[in-house]
Phi, psi and omega in degrees: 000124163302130182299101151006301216282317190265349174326141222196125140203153230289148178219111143294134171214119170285086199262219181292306187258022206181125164277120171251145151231135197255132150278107202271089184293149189315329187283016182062017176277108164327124185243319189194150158213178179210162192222105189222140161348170156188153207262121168243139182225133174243100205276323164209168161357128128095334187241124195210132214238126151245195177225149197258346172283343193259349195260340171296307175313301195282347189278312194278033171248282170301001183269301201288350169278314187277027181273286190306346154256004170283001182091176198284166154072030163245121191268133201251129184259327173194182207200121170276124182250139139242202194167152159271168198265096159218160217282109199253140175226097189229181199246145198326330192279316200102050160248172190272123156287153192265143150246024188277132173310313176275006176109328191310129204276005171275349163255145240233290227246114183288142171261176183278338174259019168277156162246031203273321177244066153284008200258313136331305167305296171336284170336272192306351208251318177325330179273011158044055177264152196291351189290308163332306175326329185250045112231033149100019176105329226191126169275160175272143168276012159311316201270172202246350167290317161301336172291340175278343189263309166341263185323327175287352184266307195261335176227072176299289183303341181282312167331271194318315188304342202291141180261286188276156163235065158293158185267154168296305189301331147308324229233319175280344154255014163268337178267325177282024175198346140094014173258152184265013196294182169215163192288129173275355156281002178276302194289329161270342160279333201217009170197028158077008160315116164238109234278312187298344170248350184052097158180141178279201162271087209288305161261051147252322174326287182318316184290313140313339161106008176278018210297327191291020176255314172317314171284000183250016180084350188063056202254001173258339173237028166136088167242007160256145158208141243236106160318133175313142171065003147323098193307158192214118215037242164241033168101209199277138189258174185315315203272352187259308191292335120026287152284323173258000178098019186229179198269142181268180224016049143312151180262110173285127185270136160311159201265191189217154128319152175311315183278334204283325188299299144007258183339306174310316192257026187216332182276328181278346182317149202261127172277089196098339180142355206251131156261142202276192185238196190319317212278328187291296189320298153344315187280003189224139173281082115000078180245102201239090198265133182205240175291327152243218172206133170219120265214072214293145129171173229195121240210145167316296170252136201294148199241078200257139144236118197311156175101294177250103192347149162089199045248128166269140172308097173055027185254010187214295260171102185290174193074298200248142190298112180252137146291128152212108175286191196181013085102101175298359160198106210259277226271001163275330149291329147284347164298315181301278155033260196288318189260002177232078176231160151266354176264082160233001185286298197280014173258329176285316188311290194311329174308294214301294187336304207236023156078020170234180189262182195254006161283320175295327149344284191290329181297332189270312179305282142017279171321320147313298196282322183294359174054217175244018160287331188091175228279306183310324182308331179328310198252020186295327181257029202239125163227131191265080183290123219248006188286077183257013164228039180091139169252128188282320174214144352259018171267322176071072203201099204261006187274335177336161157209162209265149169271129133200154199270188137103002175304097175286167171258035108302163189214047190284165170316306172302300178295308203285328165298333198261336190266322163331282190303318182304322177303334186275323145330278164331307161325303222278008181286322164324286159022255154003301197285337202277270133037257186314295249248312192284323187310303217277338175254023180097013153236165185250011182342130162206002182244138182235115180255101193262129192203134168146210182269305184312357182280319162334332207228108186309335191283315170290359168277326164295317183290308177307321189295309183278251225281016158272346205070018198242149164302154179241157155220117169285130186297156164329297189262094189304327166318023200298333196256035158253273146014285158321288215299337190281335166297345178273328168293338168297309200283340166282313176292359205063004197305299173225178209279312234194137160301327172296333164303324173273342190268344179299323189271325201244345167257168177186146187310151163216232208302136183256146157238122147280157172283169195240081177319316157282002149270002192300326188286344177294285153320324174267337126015285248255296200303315165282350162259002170290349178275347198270356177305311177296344183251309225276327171296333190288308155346284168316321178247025130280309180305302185295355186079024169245000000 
């Protein structure tokens, strides 16, 4: 009889830079991880490519490193995928077609932040189709349809060739089980699937100029599509298990995006003991930051709010309606910042000197300057609009660029810590605004359930608790979107009945932050002029004819 105790199963997560894989105990306790690179290439403006041969080689590299740190004696009951959603392209065999301008045939893969078919987007969103409703009004150039009438426009032979259109979370349980089914959280967030009808849309397809995907049956983009943690064929097939060192038909669950995995492995934890029920949840954020941030939450009933993606059908949390707002550059943006500083030369020598990362630096610095008004005070005359890649929520508007007031002609360690921290300000009033707009539709947030890289770093966990006004709650298991994904291998595996079931089992609450009551008048200041920044650029491009 198998021992209970190693009994174990896998969460693969596919981010921007990286493949992780976790290993897991039923009880959702991290047994191993592992961590490996993966390759991005930006051959122009606007546009960023990977490859799907290269992100497989690093996912079965991390599944055989989180074995081996999980140790001898682990029975794998299952195994999950997430991904960020991005646009996978192969040929009739399942080999990678190039989306590359020059050709290169190892790249595959439209990453989900290239931005090349906004004009595409424009379009589709001008036809004002009833389709339009579950994203808030308005397509994202993010999404995956405008990237498909691109490519048929600008890489008309990759177009004709193409067998397949996966989304990458998809595109990881097709190598690992060798079935094309698809996810309904790929396909109802990111490719107009409707889901509450199981159906794609035929004429709206017809109507964007997509109609030969309607005349093939849709047979390039899906024509099983699947509940998140749904086993899928007979499992892990000879050639995935193989790669990763396991046995084959282990049970693989249908996948997730990376943030929805995100949502899975933090909104359901139980408080007191208690898991919540419709009314609780409404009251809780999902916020999972890493190169960008995306902003979860999940309701009995659908919600359209203009601005913010969905409302989707069973695509985070079956049963239930998900909203998700979003910020196209969080934690890519303060990297940007920091490193296009003229002081970022002497903030990396002291990280290197003293054994810190260049945040703790600046943090340290921050801590210096603040005295006894505190940290936040820091920035009163410094303000940040952070949309330097467009705002994804709630204006939806990816033509945005980022501000900022508050410029010395000095460029010391000390100005790079202050523009740091407004920046990081500047994020979380997005929140806040982000927040506001779902409140104003029928939800009650007042809990921000943090998960991601910004969970990692105290000065954005303060910033987010003071100016949204909100409880921050951290998970137990700081990995959650590793974690989600091992609840869809739970779930595949039988390992529990439901995804609510699993996440009932395997997640739990961990560091509570309050807001700091005595900045909120401070924050709210700082917060009208980040709304009046956003009307003073709309200004600005008036003034100019644009």
């Amino acid at each position: 009889m198998t021992d209970r105790a190693r009994d174990a199963v896998i969460g693969v997560d596919v981010g921007t830079g990286s493949a992780r894989a976790g290993v897991f105990g039923l009880d959702g306790r991290r047994l191993g991880s592992a961590v490996r690179p993966i390759r991005s290439w930006r051959p122009q403006p606007d546009f960023i490519q990977q490859s799907s041969e290269d992100i497989w080689a690093a996912v079965g590299d991390a599944v055989r490193g989180a074995l081996e740190a999980a140790g001898s004696g682990i029975s794998v009951r299952g195994i999950g995928f997430d991904a960020t959603c991005s646009l996978v392209v192969l040929d009739a065999e399942g080999g990678p077609l190039s989306v590359d301008p020059g050709g290169d045939p190892a790249q595959d893969v439209i990453l989900w932040a290239d931005h090349r078919a906004g004009a595409e987007a424009d379009e589709i969103t001008a036809g004002d189709h009833a389709v339009l409703r579950y994203v808030g009004g308005r397509i994202s150039l993010e999404m995956q349809m405008p990237k498909l009438l691109w490519l048929k426009r600008h890489a008309p032979e990759t177009w004709r060739r193409a067998g397949y259109f996966f989304d990458l979370p998809d595109y990881l349980t097709f190598r690992a089980t060798g079935v094309t089914a698809r996810s309904l959280c790929s396909t109802v967030c990111k490719w107009t699937y409707l889901g509450h009808e199981g159906r794609w849309d035929g004429d709206f397809l017809r109507a964007i100029g997509l109609g030969e995907l309607v005349d093939e049956g849709f047979a390039r983009i899906g024509t099983e599509i699947l509940p998140i943690g749904a086993p899928i064929g007979q499992g892990l097939s000879d050639a995935a298990a193989a790669a990763f060192g396991l046995r084959a038909g282990i049970a693989v669950g249908v996948s997730a995006i990376d943030a929805h995995a995100g949502g899975i492995g933090v909104i359901g934890a139980a408080l007191d003991g208690v898991a919540p029920d419709g009314a609780g949840l409404r009251a809780r954020l999902a916020l999972i930051g890493g190169t960008s941030s995306c902003h979860m939450a999940v309701a009995p009933e659908a919600a359209f709010i203009p601005g913010v993606w969905g409302p989707y059908f069973d695509a985070m949390i079956p049963g239930f309606w998900l909203n998700e707002g979003g910020q196209s550059a969080t934690g890519a943006l303060v990297d940007h910042v920091v490193t296009t500083h003229a002081a970022y030369g002497e903030v990396a020598r002291r990280a290197e000197a003293s054994g810190q990362t260049i945040y703790q630096v600046l943090n340290a610095v921050l801590d210096d300057l603040a005295g006894a008004d505190g940290v936040a005070m820091l920035t009163a005359d410094l303000h940040v609009m952070p949309d330097f890649h467009g705002n994804r929520s709630p204006h939806a508007d990816a033509t945005l660029r980022g501000m900022i007031s508050g410029l010395p002609l000095s460029a010391s360690i000390e100005d790079c810590a202050r523009l740091y921290l407004a920046t990081i300000q500047g994020i979380a009033y997005g929140t806040r605004q982000i927040i506001e707009t779902m409140n104003d539709q029928g939800y009650a947030i007042d809990t921000i359930w943090l998960t991601g890289g910004g969970s990692k770093n105290p000065v954005f966990l303060r910033a987010h608790a003071d100016a949204t006004s909100c409880r921050l709650m951290l998970p137990d298991e700081p990995e959650a979107v590793l974690l989600g994904a091992a609840i869809l291998g739970s779930v595949a595996g039988r390992v529990y009945p439901d995804v609510r079931g699993a996440m009932a089992a395997m997640t739990r609450a961990g560091t509570v932050i309050e807001p700091d009551r005595g900045v909120r008048a401070y924050h709210d200041r700082k917060y009208r002029v980040f709304r009046r920044m956003h009307a003073d650029q709309m200004a600005y491009r008036a003034l100019m004819g644009s």
